[in-house]
Jmol script that loads the backbone (N, CA, C; Angstrom):
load data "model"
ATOM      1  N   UNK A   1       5.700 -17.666  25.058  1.00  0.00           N
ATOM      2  CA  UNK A   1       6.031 -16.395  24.477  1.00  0.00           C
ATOM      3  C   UNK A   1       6.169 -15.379  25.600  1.00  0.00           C
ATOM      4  N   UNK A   2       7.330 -14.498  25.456  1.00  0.00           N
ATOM      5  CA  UNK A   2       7.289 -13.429  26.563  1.00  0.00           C
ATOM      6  C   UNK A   2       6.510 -12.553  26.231  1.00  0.00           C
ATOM      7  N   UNK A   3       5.932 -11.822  27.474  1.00  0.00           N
ATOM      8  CA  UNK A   3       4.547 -10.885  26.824  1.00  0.00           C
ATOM      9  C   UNK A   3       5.845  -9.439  27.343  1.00  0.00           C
ATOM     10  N   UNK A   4       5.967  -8.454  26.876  1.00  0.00           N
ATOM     11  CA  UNK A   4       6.901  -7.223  27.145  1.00  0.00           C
ATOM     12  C   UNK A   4       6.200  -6.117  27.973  1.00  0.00           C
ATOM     13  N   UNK A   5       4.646  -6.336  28.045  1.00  0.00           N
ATOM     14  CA  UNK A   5       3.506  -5.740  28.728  1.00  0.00           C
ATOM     15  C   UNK A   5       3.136  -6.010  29.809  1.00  0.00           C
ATOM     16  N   UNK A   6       3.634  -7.151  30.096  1.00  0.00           N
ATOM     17  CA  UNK A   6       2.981  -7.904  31.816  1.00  0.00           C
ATOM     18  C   UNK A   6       3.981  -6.980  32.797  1.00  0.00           C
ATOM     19  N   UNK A   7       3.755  -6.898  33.576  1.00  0.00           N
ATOM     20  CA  UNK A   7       3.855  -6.248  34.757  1.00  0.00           C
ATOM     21  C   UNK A   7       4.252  -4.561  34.709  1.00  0.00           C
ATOM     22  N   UNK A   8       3.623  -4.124  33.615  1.00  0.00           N
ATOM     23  CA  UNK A   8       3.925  -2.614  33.365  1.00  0.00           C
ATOM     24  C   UNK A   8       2.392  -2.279  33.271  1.00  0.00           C
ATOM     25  N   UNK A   9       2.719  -0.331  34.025  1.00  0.00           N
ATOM     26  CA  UNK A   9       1.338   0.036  33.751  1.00  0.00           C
ATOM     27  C   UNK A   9       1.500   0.587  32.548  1.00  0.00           C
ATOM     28  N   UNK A  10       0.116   0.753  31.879  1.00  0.00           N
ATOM     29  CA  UNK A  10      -0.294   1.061  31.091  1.00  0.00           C
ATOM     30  C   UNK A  10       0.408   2.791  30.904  1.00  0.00           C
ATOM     31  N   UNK A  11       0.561   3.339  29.550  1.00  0.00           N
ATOM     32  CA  UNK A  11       1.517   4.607  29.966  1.00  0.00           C
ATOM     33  C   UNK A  11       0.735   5.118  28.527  1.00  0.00           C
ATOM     34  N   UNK A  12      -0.124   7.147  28.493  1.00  0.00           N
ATOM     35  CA  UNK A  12       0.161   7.359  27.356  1.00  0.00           C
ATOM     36  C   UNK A  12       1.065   7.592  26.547  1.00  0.00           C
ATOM     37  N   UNK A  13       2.372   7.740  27.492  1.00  0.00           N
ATOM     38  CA  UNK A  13       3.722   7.749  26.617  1.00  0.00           C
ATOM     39  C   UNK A  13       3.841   6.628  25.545  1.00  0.00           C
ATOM     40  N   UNK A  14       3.350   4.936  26.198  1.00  0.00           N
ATOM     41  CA  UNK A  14       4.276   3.957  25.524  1.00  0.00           C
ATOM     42  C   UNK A  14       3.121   3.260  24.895  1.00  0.00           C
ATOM     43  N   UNK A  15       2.802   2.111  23.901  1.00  0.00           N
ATOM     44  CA  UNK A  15       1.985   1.633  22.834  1.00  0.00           C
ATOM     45  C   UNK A  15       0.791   1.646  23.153  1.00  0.00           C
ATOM     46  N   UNK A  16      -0.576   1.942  22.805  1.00  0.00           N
ATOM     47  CA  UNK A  16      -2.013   1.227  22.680  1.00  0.00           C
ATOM     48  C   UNK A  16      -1.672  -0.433  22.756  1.00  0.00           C
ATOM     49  N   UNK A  17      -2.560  -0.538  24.211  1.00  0.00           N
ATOM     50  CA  UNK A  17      -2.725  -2.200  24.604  1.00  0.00           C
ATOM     51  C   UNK A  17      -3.933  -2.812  23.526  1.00  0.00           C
ATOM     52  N   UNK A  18      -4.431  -1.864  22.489  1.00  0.00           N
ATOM     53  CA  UNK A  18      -5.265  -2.788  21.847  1.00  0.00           C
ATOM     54  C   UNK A  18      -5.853  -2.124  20.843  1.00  0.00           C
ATOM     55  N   UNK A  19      -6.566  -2.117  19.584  1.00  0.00           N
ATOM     56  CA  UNK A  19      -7.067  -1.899  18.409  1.00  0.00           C
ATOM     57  C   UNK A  19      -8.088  -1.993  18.371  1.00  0.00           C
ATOM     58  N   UNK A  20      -9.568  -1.224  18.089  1.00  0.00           N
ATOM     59  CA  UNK A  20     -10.957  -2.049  18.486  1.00  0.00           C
ATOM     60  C   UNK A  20     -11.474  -1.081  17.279  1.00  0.00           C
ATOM     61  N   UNK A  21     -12.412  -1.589  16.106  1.00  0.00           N
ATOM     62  CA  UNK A  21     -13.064  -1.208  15.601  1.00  0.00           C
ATOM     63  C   UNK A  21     -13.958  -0.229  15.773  1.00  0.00           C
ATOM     64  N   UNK A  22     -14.680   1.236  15.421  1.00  0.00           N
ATOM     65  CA  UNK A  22     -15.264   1.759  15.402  1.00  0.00           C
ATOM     66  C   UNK A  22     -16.610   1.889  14.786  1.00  0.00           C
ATOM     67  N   UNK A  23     -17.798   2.371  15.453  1.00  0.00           N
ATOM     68  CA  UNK A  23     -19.083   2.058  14.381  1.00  0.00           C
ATOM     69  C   UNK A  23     -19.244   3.456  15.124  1.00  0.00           C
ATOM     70  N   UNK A  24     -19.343   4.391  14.157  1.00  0.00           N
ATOM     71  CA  UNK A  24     -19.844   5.881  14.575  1.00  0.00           C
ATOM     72  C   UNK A  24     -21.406   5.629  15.053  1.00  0.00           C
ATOM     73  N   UNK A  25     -21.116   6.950  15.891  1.00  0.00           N
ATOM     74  CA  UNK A  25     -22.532   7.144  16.735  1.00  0.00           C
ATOM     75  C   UNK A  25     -22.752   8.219  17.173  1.00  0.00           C
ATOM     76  N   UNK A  26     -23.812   9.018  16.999  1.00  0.00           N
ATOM     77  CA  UNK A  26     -24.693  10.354  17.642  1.00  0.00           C
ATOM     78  C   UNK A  26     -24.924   9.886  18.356  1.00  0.00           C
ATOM     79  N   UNK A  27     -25.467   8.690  18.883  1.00  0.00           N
ATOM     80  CA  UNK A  27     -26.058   8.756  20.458  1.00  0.00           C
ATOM     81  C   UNK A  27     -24.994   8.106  21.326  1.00  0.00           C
ATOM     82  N   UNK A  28     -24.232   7.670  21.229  1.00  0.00           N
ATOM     83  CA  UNK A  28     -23.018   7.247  22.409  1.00  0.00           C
ATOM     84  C   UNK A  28     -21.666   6.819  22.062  1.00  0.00           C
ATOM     85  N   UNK A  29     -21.013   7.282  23.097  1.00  0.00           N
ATOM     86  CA  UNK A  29     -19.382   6.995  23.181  1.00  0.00           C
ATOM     87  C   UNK A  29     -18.794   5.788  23.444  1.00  0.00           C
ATOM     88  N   UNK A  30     -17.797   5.762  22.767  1.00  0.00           N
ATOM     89  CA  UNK A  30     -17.100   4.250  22.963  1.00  0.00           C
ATOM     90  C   UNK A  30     -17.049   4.396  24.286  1.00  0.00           C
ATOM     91  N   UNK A  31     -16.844   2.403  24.239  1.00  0.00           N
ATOM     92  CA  UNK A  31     -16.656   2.253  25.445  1.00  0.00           C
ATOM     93  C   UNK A  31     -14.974   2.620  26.153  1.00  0.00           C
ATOM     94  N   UNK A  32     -14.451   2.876  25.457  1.00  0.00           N
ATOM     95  CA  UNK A  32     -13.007   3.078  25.873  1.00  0.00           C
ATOM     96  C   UNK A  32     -12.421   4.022  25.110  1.00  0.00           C
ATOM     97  N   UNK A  33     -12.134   5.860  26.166  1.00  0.00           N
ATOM     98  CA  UNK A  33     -11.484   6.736  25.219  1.00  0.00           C
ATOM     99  C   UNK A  33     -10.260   6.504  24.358  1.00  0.00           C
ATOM    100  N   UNK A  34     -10.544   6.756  23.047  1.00  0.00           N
ATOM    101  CA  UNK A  34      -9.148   6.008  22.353  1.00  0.00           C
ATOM    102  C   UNK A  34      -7.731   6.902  22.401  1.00  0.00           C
ATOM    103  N   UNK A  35      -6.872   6.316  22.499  1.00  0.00           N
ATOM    104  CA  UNK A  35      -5.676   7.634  22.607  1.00  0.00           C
ATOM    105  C   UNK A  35      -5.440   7.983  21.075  1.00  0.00           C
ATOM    106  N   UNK A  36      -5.525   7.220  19.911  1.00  0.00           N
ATOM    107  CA  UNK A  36      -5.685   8.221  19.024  1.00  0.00           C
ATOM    108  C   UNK A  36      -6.677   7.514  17.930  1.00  0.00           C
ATOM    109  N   UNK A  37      -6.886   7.676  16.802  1.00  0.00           N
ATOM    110  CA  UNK A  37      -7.577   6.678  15.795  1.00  0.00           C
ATOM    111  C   UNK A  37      -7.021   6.400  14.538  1.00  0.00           C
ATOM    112  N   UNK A  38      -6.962   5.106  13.592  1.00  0.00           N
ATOM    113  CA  UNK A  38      -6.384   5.039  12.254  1.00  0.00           C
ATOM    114  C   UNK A  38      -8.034   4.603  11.686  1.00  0.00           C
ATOM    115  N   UNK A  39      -7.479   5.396  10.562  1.00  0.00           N
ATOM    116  CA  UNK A  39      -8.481   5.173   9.307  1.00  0.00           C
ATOM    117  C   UNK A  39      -8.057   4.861   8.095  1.00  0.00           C
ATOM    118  N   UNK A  40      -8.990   3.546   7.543  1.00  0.00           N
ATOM    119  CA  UNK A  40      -8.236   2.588   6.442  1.00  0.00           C
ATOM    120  C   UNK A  40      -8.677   3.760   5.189  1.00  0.00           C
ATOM    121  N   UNK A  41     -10.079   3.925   5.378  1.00  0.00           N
ATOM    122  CA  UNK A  41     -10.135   4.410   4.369  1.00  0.00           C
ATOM    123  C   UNK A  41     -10.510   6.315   4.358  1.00  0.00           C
ATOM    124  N   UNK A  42      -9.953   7.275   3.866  1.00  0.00           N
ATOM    125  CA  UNK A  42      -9.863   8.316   4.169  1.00  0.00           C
ATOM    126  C   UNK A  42     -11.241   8.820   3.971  1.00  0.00           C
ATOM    127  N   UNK A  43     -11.625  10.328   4.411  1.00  0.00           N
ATOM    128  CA  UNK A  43     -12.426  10.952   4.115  1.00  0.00           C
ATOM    129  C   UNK A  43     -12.865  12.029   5.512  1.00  0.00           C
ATOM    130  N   UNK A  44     -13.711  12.338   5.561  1.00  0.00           N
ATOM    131  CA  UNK A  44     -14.377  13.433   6.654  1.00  0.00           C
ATOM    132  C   UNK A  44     -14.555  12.718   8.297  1.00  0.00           C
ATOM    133  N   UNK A  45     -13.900  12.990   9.074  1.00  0.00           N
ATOM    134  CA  UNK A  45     -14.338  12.442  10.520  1.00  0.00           C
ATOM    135  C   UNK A  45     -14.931  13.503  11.282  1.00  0.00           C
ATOM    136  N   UNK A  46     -15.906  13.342  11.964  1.00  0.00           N
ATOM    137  CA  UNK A  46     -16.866  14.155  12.761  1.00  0.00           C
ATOM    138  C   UNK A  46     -16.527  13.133  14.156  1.00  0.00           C
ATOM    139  N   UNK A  47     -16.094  14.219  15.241  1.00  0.00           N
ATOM    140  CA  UNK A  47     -15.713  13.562  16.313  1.00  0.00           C
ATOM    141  C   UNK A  47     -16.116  14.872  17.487  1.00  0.00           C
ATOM    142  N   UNK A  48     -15.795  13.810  18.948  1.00  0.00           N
ATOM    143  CA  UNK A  48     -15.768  14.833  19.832  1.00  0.00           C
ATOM    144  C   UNK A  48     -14.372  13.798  20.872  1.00  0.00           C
ATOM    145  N   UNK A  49     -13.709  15.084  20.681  1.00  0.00           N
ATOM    146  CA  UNK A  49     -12.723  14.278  21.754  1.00  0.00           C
ATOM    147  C   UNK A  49     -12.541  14.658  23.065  1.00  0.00           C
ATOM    148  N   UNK A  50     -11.564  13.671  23.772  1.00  0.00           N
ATOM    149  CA  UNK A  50     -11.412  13.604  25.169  1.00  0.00           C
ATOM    150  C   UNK A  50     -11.835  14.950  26.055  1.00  0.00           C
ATOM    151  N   UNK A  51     -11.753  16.034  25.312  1.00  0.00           N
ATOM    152  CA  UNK A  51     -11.655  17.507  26.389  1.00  0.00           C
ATOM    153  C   UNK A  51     -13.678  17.596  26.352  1.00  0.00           C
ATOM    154  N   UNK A  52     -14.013  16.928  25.118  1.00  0.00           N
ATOM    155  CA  UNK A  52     -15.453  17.216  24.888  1.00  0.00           C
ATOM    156  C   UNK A  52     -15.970  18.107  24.217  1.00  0.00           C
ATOM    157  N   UNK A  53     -15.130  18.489  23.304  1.00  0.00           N
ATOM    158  CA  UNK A  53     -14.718  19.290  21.856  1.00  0.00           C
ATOM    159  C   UNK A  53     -15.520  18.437  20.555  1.00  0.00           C
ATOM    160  N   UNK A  54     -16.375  19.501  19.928  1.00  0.00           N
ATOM    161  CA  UNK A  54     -16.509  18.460  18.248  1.00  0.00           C
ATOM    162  C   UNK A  54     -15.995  19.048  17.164  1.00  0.00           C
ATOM    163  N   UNK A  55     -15.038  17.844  17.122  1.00  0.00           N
ATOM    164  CA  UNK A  55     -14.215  18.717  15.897  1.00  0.00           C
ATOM    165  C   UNK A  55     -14.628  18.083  14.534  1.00  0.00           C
ATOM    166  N   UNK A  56     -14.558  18.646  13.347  1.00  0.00           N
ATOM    167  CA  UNK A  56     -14.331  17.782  12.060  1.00  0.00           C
ATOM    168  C   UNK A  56     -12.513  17.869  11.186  1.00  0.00           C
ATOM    169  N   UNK A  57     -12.600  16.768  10.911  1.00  0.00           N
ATOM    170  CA  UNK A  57     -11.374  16.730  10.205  1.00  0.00           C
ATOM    171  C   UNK A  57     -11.206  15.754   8.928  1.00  0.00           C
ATOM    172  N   UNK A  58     -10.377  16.322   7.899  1.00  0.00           N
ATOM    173  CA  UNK A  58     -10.654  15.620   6.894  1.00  0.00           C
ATOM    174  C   UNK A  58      -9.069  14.471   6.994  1.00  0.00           C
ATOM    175  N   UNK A  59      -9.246  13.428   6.470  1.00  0.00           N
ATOM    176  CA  UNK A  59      -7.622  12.738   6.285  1.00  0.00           C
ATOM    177  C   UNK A  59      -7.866  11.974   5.186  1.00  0.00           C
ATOM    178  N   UNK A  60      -6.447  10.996   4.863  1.00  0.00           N
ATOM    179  CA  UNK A  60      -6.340  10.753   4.160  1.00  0.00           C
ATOM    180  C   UNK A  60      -6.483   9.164   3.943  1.00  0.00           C
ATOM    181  N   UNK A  61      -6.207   8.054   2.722  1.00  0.00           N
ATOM    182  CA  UNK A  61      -6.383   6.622   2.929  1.00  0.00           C
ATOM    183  C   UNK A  61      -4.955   6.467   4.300  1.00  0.00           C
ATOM    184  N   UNK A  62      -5.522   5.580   5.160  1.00  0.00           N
ATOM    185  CA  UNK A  62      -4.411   5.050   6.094  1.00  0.00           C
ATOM    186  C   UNK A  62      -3.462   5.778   7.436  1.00  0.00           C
ATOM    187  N   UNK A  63      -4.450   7.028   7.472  1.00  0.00           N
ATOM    188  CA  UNK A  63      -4.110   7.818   8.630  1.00  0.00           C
ATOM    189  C   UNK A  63      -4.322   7.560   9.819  1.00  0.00           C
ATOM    190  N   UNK A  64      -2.989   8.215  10.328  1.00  0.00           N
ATOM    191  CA  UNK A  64      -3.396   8.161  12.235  1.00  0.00           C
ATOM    192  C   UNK A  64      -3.803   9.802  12.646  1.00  0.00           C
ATOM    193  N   UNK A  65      -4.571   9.724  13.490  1.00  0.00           N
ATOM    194  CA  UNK A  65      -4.988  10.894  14.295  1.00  0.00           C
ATOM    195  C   UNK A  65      -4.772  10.698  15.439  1.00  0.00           C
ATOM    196  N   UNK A  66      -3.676  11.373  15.938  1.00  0.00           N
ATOM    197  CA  UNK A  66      -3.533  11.432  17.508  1.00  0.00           C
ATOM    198  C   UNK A  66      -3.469  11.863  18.565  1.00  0.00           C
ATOM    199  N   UNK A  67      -5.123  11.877  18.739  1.00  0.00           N
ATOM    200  CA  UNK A  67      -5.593  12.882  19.190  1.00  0.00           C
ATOM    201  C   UNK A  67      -6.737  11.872  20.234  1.00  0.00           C
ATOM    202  N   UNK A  68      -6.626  12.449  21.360  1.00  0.00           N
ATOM    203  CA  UNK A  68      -7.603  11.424  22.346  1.00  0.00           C
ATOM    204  C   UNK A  68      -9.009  11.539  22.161  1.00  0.00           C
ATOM    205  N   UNK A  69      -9.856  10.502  21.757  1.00  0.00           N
ATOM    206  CA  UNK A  69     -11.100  10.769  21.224  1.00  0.00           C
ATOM    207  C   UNK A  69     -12.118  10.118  22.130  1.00  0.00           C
ATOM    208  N   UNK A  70     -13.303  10.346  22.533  1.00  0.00           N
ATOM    209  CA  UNK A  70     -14.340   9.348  22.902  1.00  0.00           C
ATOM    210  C   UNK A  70     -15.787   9.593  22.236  1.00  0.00           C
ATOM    211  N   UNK A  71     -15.716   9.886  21.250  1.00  0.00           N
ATOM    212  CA  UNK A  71     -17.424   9.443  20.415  1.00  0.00           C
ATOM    213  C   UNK A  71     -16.583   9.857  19.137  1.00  0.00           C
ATOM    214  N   UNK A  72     -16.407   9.220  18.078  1.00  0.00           N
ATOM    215  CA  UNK A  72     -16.928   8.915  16.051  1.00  0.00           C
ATOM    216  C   UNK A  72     -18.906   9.392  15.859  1.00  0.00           C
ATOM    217  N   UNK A  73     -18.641  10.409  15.652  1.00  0.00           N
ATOM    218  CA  UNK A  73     -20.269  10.464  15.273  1.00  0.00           C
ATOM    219  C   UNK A  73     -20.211  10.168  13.652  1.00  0.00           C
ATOM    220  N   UNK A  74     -21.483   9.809  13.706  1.00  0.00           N
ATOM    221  CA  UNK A  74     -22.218   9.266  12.405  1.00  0.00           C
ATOM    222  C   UNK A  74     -22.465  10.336  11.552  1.00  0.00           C
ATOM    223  N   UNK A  75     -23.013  11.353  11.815  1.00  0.00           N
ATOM    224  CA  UNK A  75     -23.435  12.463  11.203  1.00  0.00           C
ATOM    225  C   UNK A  75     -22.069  13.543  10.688  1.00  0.00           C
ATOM    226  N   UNK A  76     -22.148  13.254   9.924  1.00  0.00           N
ATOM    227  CA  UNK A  76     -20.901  14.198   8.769  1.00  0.00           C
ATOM    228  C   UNK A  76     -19.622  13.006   8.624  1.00  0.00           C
ATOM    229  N   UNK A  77     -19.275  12.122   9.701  1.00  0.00           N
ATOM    230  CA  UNK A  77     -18.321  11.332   8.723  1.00  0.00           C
ATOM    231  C   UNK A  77     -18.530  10.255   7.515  1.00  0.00           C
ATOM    232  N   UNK A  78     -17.722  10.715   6.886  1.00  0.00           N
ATOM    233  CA  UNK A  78     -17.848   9.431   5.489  1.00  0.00           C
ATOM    234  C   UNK A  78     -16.254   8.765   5.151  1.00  0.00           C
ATOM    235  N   UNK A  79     -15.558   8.998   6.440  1.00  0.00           N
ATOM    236  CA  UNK A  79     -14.440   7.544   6.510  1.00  0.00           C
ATOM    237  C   UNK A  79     -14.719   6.632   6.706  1.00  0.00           C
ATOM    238  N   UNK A  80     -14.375   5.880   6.455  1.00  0.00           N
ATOM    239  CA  UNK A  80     -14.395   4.511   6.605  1.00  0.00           C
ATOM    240  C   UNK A  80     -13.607   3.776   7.237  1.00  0.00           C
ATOM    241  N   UNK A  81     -13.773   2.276   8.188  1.00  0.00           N
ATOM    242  CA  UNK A  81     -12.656   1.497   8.500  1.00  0.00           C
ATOM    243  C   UNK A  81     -11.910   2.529   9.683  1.00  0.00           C
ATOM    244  N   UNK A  82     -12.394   3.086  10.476  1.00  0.00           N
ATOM    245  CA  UNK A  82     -12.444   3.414  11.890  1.00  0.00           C
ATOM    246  C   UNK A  82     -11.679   2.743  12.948  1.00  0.00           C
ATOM    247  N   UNK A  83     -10.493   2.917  13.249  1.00  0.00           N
ATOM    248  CA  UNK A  83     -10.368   1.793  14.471  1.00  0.00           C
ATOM    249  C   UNK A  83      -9.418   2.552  15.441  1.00  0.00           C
ATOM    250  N   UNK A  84     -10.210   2.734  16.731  1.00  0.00           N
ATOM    251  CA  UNK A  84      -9.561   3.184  18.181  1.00  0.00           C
ATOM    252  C   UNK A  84      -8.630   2.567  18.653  1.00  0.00           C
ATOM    253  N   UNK A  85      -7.536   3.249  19.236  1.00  0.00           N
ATOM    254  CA  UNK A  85      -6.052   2.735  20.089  1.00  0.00           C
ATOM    255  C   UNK A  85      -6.465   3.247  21.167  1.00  0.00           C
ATOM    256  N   UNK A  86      -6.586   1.713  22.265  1.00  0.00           N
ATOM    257  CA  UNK A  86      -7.071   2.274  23.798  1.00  0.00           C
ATOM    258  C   UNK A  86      -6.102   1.641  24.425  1.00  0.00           C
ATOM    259  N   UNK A  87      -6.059   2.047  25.798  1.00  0.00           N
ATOM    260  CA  UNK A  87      -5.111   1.269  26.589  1.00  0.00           C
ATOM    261  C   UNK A  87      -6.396   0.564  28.035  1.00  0.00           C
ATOM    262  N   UNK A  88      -6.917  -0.234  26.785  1.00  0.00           N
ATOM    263  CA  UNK A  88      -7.814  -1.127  27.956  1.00  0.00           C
ATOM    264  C   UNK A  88      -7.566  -2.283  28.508  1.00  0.00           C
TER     265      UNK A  88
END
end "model"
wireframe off; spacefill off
backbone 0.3
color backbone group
């Protein structure tokens, strides 16, 4: 199979190299800032993103937020099905 990714750098212009589940947390940040996040199931996200900002935001079933994030806190979100686009 041709891979269309091998010998290119990584770009925030061009796709997330990968999808990784989220488990919110007050006490620590993913391991990899996500360039943005989808959520399966909608509701309240409590975040702090890349600049080190905590924002809350509400969405909807099956949204993208694209917005560079590194910590999902636990405390005030009640979305569900969390999952970070990183280029790790």
């Amino acid at each position: 199979m041709s891979n269309p990714f091998e010998n290119r750098a990584p770009s925030l212009s061009g796709p997330a190299t990968d999808i990784v589940p989220v488990t919110p947390s007050d006490s620590g940040e993913m391991a990899d800032v996500a360039t943005s996040l989808y959520v399966e199931t909608g509701g309240v996200l409590a975040l702090v993103t890349v600049a080190g900002q905590p924002r809350t935001v509400m969405l909807g079933d099956r949204a993208f937020l694209p917005v560079g994030v590194r910590q999902v806190l636990a405390t005030g979100t009640t979305a569900s099905g969390i999952h970070a686009l990183v280029m790790a």
